[in-house]
C-alpha positions in Angstrom: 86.3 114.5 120.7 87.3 118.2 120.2 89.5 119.4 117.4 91.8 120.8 120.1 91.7 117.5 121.7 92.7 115.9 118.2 95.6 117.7 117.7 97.1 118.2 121.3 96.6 113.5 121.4 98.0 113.7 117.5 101.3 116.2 118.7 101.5 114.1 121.9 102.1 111.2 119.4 104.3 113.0 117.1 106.6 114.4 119.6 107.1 110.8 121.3 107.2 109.0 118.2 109.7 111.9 116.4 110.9 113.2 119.2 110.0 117.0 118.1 108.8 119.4 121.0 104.9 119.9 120.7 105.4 123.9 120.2 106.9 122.8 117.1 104.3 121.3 115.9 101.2 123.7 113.9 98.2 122.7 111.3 100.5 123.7 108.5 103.2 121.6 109.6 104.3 119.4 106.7 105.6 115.6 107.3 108.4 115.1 105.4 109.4 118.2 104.6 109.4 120.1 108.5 109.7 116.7 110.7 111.7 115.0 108.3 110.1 111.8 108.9 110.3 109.0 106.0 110.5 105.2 105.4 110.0 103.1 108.5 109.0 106.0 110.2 106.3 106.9 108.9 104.9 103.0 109.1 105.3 103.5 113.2 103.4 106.8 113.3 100.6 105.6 110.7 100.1 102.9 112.9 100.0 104.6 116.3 98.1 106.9 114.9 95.3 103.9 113.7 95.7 102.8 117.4 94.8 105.9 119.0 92.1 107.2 116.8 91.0 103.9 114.8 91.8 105.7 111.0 91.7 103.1 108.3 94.5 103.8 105.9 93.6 101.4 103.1 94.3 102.9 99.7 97.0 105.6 101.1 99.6 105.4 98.1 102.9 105.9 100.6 105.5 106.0 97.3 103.2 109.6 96.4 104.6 111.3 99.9 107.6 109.7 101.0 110.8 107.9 100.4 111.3 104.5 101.6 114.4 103.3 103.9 117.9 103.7 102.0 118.8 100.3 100.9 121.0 98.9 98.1 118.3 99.5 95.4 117.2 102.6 96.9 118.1 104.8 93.8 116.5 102.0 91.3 113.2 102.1 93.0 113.1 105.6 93.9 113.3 106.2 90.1 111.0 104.2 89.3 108.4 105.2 91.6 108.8 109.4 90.5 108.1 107.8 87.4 105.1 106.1 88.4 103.8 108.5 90.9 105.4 111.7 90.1 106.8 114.0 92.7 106.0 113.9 96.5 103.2 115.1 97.8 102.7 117.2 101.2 100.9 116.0 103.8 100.1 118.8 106.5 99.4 118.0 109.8 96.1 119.9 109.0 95.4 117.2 106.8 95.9 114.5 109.5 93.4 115.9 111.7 91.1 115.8 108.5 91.9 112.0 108.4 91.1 111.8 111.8 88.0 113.3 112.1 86.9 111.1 109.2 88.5 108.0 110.5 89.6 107.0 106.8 92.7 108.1 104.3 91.8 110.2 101.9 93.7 112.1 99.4 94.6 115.9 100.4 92.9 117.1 96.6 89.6 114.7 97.6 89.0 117.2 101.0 87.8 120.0 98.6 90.7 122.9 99.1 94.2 122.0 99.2 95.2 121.0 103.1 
């Protein structure tokens, strides 16, 4: 399969899981930060994308990129877990395709240059 045919299946999956419009939607486009997607979210998506393309996402640290659902200890864990992990990291949609391609997580620093 063809980069371009990676990332037009991958946006296709974005914009029906997220409901964002594909022309939204570039390599340097950043998860939580552009399409705002965390918690549950982000469980769906990983998983459709595991369906479409078969990426195993064993050892991908979730608490190091996004916050979980708001629940009544939200602010308890969420503290703990900056303390743990330290802030957020980005992942870019460049990235994805990167995962993709290799059909395993890996970390954005473990790809060589910062995606």
């Amino acid at each position: 399969m063809s980069f371009t045919d990676r990332f037009n299946q991958l946006a296709v999956i974005l914009s029906h899981e997220l409901g964002v419009q594909i022309k939204d939607i570039a390599l340097n486009t950043r998860l939580r930060e552009d399409l705002k997607i965390d918690g549950d979210d982000v469980d769906v998506l990983f998983c459709k994308i595991a369906e479409q393309f078969g990426v195993d996402w064993q050892g991908f640290a979730f608490y190091c990129y996004f916050y979980e659902e708001p629940h009544l200890f939200s602010l308890l864990f969420e503290s703990y877990y900056r303390k743990r992990y330290g802030a957020l990291k980005t992942i870019t949609i460049s990235h994805l395709l990167s995962v993709i391609e290799c059909g395993v997580w890996f970390e954005p620093s473990q790809s060589g240059i910062y995606i």
